[in-house]
C-alpha positions as CSV (number, residue, x, y, z in Angstrom):
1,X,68.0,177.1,74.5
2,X,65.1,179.1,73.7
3,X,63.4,179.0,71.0
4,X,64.3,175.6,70.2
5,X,63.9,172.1,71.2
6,X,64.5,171.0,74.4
7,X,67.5,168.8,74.7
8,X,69.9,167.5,76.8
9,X,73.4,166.3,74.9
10,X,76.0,164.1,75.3
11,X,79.8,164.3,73.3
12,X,79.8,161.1,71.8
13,X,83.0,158.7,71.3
14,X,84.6,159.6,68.0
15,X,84.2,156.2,65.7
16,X,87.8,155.5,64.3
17,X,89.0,156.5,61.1
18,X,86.7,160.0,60.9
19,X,87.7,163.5,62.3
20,X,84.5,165.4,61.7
21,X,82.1,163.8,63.0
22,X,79.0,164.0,65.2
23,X,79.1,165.9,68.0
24,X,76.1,166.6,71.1
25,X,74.0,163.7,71.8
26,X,70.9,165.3,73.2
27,X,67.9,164.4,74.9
28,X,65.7,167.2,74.3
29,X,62.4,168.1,75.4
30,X,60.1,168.5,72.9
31,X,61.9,169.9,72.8
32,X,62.2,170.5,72.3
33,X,63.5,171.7,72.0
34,X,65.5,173.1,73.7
35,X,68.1,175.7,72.7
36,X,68.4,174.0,70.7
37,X,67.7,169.9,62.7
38,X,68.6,166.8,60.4
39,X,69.4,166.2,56.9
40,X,70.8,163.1,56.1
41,X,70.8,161.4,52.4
42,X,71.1,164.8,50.8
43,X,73.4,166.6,53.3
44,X,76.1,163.5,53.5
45,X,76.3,163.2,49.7
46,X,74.3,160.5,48.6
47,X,72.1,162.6,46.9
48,X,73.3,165.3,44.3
49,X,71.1,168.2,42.8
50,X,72.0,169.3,39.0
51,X,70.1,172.0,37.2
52,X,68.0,169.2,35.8
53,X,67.5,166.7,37.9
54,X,68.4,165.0,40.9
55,X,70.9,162.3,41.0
56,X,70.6,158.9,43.3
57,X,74.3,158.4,44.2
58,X,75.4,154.6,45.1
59,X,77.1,154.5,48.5
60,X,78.6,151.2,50.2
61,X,76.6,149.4,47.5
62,X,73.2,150.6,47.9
63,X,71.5,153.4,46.7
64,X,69.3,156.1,48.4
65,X,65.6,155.5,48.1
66,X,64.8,158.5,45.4
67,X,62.4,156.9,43.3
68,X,59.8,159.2,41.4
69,X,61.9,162.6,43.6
70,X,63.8,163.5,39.8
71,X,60.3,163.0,38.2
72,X,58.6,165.5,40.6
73,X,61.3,168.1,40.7
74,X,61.8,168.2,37.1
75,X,57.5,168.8,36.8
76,X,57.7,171.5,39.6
77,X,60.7,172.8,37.5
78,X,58.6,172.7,34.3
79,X,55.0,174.1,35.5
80,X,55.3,175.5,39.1
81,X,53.8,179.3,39.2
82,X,57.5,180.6,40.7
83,X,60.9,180.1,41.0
84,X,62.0,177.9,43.9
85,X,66.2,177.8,44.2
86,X,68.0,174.5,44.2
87,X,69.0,175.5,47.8
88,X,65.1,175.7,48.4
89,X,64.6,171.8,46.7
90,X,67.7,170.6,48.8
91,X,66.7,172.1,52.4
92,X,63.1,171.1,52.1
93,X,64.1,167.5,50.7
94,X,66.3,167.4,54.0
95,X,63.6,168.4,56.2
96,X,61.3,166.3,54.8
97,X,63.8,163.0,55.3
98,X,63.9,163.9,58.6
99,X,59.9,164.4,58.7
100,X,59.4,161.0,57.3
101,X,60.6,159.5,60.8
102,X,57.5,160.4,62.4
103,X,59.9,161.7,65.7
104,X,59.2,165.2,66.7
105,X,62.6,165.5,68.0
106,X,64.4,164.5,64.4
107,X,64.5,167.8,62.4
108,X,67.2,169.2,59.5
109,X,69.2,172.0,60.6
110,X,69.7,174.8,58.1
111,X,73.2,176.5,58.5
112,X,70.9,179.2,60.1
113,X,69.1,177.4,62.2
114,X,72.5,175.6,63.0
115,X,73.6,178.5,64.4
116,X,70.7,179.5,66.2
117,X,71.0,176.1,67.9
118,X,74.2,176.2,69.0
119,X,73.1,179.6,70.4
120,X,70.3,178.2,72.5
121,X,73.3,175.9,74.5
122,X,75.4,178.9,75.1
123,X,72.6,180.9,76.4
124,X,72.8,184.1,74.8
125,X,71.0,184.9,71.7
126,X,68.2,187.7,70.9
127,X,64.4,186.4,70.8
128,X,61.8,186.8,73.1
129,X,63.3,183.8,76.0
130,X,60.7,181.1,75.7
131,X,61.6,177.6,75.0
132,X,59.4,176.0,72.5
133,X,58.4,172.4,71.9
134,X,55.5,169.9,69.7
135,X,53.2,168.4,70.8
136,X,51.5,167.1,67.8
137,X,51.5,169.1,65.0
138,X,51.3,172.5,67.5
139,X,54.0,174.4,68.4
140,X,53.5,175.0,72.6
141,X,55.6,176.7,75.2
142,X,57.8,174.2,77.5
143,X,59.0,177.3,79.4
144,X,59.2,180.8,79.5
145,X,63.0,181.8,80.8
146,X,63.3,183.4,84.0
147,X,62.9,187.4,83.5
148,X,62.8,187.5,79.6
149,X,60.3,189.1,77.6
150,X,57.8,186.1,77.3
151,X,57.3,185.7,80.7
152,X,56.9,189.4,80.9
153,X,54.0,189.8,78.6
154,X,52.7,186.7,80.8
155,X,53.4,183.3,78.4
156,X,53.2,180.1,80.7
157,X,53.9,176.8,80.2
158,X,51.6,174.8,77.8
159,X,50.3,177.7,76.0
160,X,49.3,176.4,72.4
161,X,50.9,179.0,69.7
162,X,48.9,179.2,66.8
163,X,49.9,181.8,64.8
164,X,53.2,184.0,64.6
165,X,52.9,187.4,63.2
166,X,49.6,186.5,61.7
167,X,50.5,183.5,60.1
168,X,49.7,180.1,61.0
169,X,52.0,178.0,63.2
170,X,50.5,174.6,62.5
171,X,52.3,172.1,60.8
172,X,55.5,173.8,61.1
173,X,58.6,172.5,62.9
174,X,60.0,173.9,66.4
175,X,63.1,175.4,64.3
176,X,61.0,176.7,61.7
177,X,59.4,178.5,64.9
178,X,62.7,179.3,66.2
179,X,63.3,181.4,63.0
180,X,60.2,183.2,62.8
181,X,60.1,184.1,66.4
182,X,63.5,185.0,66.6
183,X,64.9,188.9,65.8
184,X,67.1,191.9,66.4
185,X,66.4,193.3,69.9
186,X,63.9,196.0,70.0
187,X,61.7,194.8,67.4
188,X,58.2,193.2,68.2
189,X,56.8,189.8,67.4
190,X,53.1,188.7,67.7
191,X,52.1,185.1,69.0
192,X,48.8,184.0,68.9
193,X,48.3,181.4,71.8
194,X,45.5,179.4,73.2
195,X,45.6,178.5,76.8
196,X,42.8,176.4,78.6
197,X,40.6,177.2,75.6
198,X,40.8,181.0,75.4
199,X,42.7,182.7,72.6
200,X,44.9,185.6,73.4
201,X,47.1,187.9,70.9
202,X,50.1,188.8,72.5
203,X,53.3,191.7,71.6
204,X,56.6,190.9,72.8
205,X,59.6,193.2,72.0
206,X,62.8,191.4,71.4
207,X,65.3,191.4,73.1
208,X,69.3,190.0,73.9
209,X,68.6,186.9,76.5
210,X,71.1,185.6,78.3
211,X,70.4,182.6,80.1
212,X,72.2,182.0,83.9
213,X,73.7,178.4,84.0
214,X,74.2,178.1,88.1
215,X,72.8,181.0,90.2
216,X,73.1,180.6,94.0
217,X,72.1,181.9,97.7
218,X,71.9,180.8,100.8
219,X,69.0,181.5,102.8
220,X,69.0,180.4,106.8
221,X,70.8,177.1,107.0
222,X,69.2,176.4,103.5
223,X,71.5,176.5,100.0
224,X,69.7,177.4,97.1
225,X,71.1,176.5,93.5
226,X,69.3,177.2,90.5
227,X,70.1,175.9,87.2
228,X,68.8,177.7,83.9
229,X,70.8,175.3,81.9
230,X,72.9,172.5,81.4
231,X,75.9,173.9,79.5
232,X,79.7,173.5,79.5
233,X,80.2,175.1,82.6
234,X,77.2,173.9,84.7
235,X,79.0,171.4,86.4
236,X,81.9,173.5,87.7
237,X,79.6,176.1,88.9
238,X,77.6,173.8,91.0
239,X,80.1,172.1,92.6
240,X,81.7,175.8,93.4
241,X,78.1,176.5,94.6
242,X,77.8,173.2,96.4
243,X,81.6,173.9,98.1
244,X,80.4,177.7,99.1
245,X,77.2,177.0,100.4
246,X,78.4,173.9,102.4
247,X,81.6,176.5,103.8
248,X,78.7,179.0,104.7
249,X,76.9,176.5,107.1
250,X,74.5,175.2,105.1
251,X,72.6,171.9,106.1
252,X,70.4,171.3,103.3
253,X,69.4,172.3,99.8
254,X,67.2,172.7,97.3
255,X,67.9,172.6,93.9
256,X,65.9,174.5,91.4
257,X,65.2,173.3,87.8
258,X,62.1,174.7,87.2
259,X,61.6,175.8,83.4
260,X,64.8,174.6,83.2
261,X,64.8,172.9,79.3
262,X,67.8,170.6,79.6
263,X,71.3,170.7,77.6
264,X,74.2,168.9,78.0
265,X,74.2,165.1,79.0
266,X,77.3,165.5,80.8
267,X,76.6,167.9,82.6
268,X,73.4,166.4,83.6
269,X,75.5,163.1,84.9
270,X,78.1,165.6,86.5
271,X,75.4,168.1,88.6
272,X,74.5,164.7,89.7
273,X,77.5,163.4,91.4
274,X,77.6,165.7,93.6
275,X,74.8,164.5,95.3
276,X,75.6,160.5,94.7
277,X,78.8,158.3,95.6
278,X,81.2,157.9,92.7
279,X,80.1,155.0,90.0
280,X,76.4,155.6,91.3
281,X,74.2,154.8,87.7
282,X,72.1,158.0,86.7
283,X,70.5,156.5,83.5
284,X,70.6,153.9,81.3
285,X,70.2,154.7,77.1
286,X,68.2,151.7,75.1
287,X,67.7,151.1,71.6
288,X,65.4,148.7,70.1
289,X,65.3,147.5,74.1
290,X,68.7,146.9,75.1
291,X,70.6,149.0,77.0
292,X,73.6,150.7,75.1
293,X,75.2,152.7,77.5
294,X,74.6,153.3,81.4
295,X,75.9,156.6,82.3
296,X,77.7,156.8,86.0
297,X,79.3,159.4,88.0
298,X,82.9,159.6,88.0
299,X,83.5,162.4,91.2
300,X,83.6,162.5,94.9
301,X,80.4,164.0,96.0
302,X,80.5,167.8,97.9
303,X,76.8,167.3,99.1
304,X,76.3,163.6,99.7
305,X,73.8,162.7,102.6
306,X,72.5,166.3,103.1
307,X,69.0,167.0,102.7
308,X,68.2,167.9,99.3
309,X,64.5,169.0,97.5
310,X,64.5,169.1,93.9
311,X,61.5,171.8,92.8
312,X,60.1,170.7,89.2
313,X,57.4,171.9,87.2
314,X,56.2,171.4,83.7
315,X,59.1,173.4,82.3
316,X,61.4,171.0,83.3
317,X,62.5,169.1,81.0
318,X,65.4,166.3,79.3
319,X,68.4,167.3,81.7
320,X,66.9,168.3,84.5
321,X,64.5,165.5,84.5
322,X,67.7,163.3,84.6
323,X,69.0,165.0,87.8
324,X,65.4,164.8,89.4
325,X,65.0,161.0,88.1
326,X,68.6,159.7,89.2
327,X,68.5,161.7,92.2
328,X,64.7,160.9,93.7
329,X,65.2,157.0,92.3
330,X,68.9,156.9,94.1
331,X,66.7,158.2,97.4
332,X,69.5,161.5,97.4
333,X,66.4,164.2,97.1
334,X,62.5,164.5,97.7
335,X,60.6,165.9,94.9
336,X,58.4,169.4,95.2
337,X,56.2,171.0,92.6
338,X,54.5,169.9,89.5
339,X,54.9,167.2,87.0
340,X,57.8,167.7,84.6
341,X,57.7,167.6,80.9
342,X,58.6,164.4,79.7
343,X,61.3,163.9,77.3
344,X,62.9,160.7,77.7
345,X,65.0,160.7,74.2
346,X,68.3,160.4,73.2
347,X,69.4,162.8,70.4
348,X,73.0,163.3,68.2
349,X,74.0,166.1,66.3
350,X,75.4,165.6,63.5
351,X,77.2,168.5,61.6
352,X,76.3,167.9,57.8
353,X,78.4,169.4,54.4
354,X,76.9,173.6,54.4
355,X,77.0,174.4,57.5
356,X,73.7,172.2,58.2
357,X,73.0,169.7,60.8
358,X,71.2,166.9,61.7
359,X,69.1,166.4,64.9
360,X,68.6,162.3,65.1
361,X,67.1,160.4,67.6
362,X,69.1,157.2,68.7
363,X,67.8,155.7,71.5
364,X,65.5,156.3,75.1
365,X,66.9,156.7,78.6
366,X,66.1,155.4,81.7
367,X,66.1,156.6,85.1
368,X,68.2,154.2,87.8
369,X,64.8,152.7,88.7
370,X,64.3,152.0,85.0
371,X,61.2,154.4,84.1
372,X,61.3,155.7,80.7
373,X,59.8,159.1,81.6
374,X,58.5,160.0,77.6
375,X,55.3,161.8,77.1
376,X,54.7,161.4,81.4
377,X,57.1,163.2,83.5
378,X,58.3,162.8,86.6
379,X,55.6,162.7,89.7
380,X,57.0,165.7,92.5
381,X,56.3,163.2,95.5
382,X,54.9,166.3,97.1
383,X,52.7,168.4,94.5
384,X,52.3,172.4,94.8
385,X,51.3,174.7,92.7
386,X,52.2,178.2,91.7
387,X,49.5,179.8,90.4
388,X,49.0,183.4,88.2
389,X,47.8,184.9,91.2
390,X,51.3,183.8,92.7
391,X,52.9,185.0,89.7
392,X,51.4,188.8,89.9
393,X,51.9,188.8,94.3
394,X,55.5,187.6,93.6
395,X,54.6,184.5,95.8
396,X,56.7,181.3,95.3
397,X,54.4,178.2,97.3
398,X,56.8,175.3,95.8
399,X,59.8,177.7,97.0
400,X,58.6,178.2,100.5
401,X,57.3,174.4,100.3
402,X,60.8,173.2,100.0
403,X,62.4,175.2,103.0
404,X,59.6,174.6,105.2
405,X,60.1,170.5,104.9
406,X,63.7,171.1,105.2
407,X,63.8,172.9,108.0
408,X,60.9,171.3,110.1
C-alpha cells in the first residue's frame, strides 16, 4: 500500500455466467491510494488498434464513442517528431478513458503498475514506504509507513510533492507516481515537497518495506493493537490479538490506525466485529443515492463492552476510517487524535486482457449514523496532536492520551 492509492477492497459476488471477473472492491484514500488503474473500452475489447488505424468495435449493439480518435492517431502517426508504440497509443488511450471521469480514484492499471498494486495489499514491495494520494492535480503524502525510509528523511502527512527526480509531478496520476518513485533497494530517489509553504529537496535510499498487518502489546491493564493494514490476514490476527490480550488481563484497548491507508473491505467489516454484536451495520454503499449494499458483521465479538479508544490522524484513511466510523457511530470506541483523511468511495478492480486493470469507482459508503465521510474525515471526539518536536523526543501525546482516559 505505498506508493499507491489508498483503498479499502471488498471481493465482490461473481455475476453468473463469467469466471474472470472483477475482483477487490476498494475504497481507497486518495488514495489513494493506497497500496494500491482502469482501462475499459480498449482493455475489454471494444476497441482494436491495427498498424493504421484504430477500429470502433460494436458490442451488445452499440458502439464505443471513438469519433475523430482514428483521425488523430493516424496524423500523430504521419507527422509526430518520434516514434510512439501501439502499446504507448493503447495504455495512454486507457488512462485517458479513465481520466475523462473526472474521479481521482478511477485510474488504468498497466500490467506494471498491476503488479505494483497488488504489491501495495500484500505489504512488501521496495520503494521508499509512503502512501501517496491527489488532491487536485498534486500528488501529496497520506502517510509515511511506520519506520520506512520516508518517514526517516522526515516526510509527514500532507506534504505536496512537486517534483520527482527533477521532474515535475503535476498533472500526473498517483500510479504514474508509484512508478517513478518506486526502485531496487539501495538506490536513491529525490522528491521535491512543499509543506506549509516552504519547499524542501529531499534523498531517500530505497529500500525492501514490509508493512505489519496486526502488531500487538499490552501495557498495564491496557491492550494495544495496531493495524498497518487491512489485508487477508488482518482479521485473524486481531481477533488472536483481541483473545491474547483479553487472556493477559487486559480491561481496555486502544486500537491504533494511525497512517494506516486502508485495504481490504472485509477485513475492515471483520476487525469490526470484534468490537460489535453479530449483524451490527458497519456501513452502508450508495449509488446514485440508494443504498446498494449494507455491510454487517457476521462473528461473535472477543472485545464487546470493554473500553476501547480508537487513535486517528490524517494518515488514516478508507479502511480504517470504517472501523473508527462504525465503531464511534455504534458508541463501541471514543475517538483520540486528529482528523482522518477522508475517503468515502467505493472502488472495483477489474483485471482487464494484458495483464492490466481497472480501478472504477461504483458507489459511496456510509458510516451507521449515515455520514458520508469524503473530502472531511472523521472528527477524534478528543483532538491531540503529535507534533515534529514529538517526532524528534520520541514522544507519543495521542498514545499517552488514550491510556490516561482509559485508565482514569
Amino acid at each position: 500500500m505505498e506508493e499507491s492509492n489508498t483503498v479499502l477492497a471488498e471481493l465482490p459476488k461473481q455475476p453468473k455466467k463469467q469466471k474472470k471477473v472483477s475482483v477487490y472492491t476498494l475504497i481507497g484514500l486518495f488514495v489513494a491510494g493506497s497500496v494500491f488503474t482502469s482501462g475499459w473500452l480498449f482493455g475489454s475489447g471494444k476497441l482494436s488498434l491495427r498498424s493504421d488505424s484504430l477500429v470502433p468495435i460494436a458490442l451488445d449493439n452499440r458502439q464505443a464513442p471513438t469519433k475523430g480518435i482514428d483521425e488523430v492517431y493516424q496524423q500523430i502517426k504521419d507527422n509526430f517528431d518520434g516514434q510512439p508504440t501501439d502499446e504507448d497509443f493503447l495504455n495512454n488511450l486507457k488512462k485517458g478513458l479513465a481520466s475523462a471521469t473526472g474521479d481521482t480514484y478511477t485510474e488504468f492499471f498497466t500490467a506494471e503498475e498491476t503488479k505494483q498494486f497488488n504489491e501495495g495489499l500484500n505489504g512488501t514491495f521496495e520503494g521508499i514506504g509512503a502512501e501517496l494520494g491527489k488532491e487536485g492535480n498534486l500528488i501529496v503524502i497520506v502517510a509515511p509507513i511506520k519506520g520506512a525510509p520516508a518517514e526517516k528523511a522526515g516526510i509527514l502527512p500532507g506534504d505536496v510533492i512537486t517534483e520527482i527526480n527533477g521532474e515535475s509531478a503535476e498533472d500526473i496520476t498517483v500510479s504514474e507516481a508509484v512508478t517513478k518513485i518506486r526502485g531496487p533497494k539501495g538506490e536513491e530517489v529525490t522528491l521535491t515537497i512543499v509543506r506549509e509553504g516552504e519547499e524542501i529537496v529531499v534523498k531517500i535510499v530505497r529500500d525492501t518495506i514490509s508493512i505489519a498487518s496486526v502488531e500487538w502489546e499490552i501495557q498495564g491493564t491496557t491492550g494495544v493493537i495496531s493495524i498497518g493494514r487491512f489485508g487477508d490476514d488482518t482479521v485473524s490476527l486481531t481477533r488472536k490479538a483481541a483473545q491474547e490480550l483479553k487472556d493477559k488481563g487486559a480491561t481496555d484497548i486502544v486500537l491504533d490506525v494511525r497512517g494506516n491507508p486502508g485495504g481490504l473491505l472485509d477485513a475492515a467489516v471483520g476487525v469490526s466485529g470484534i468490537w460489535l454484536p453479530k449483524g451490527t451495520t458497519v456501513l452502508e454503499e450508495k449509488r446514485n443515492g440508494e443504498v446498494v449494499q449494507t455491510f454487517k458483521t457476521d462473528s461473535q465479538p472477543i472485545l464487546a463492552g470493554i473500553p476501547t479508544v480508537v487513535l486517528i490522524n490524517g494518515g488514516s484513511a478508507s479502511a480504517s476510517e470504517i472501523v473508527a466510523g462504525a465503531l464511534h457511530d455504534q458508541k463501541a470506541a471514543t475517538l483520540i487524535g486528529t482528523q482522518s483523511y477522508g475517503k468515502g468511495s467505493v472502488q472495483r478492480v477489474i483485471p482487464l486482457n494484458g495483464g492490466g486493470s481497472l480501478k472504477v469507482t461504483i458507489a459511496r459508503w456510509f458510516t451507521p449514523a449515515g455520514k458520508n465521510i469524503d473530502k472531511e474525515g472523521i472528527s477524534p471526539d478528543q483532538e491531540v496532536k503529535l507534533t515534529a518536536d514529538d517526532r524528534e523526543a520520541k514522544r507519543d501525546p495521542q498514545l499517552q492520551k488514550a491510556l490516561d482516559f482509559l485508565t482514569n
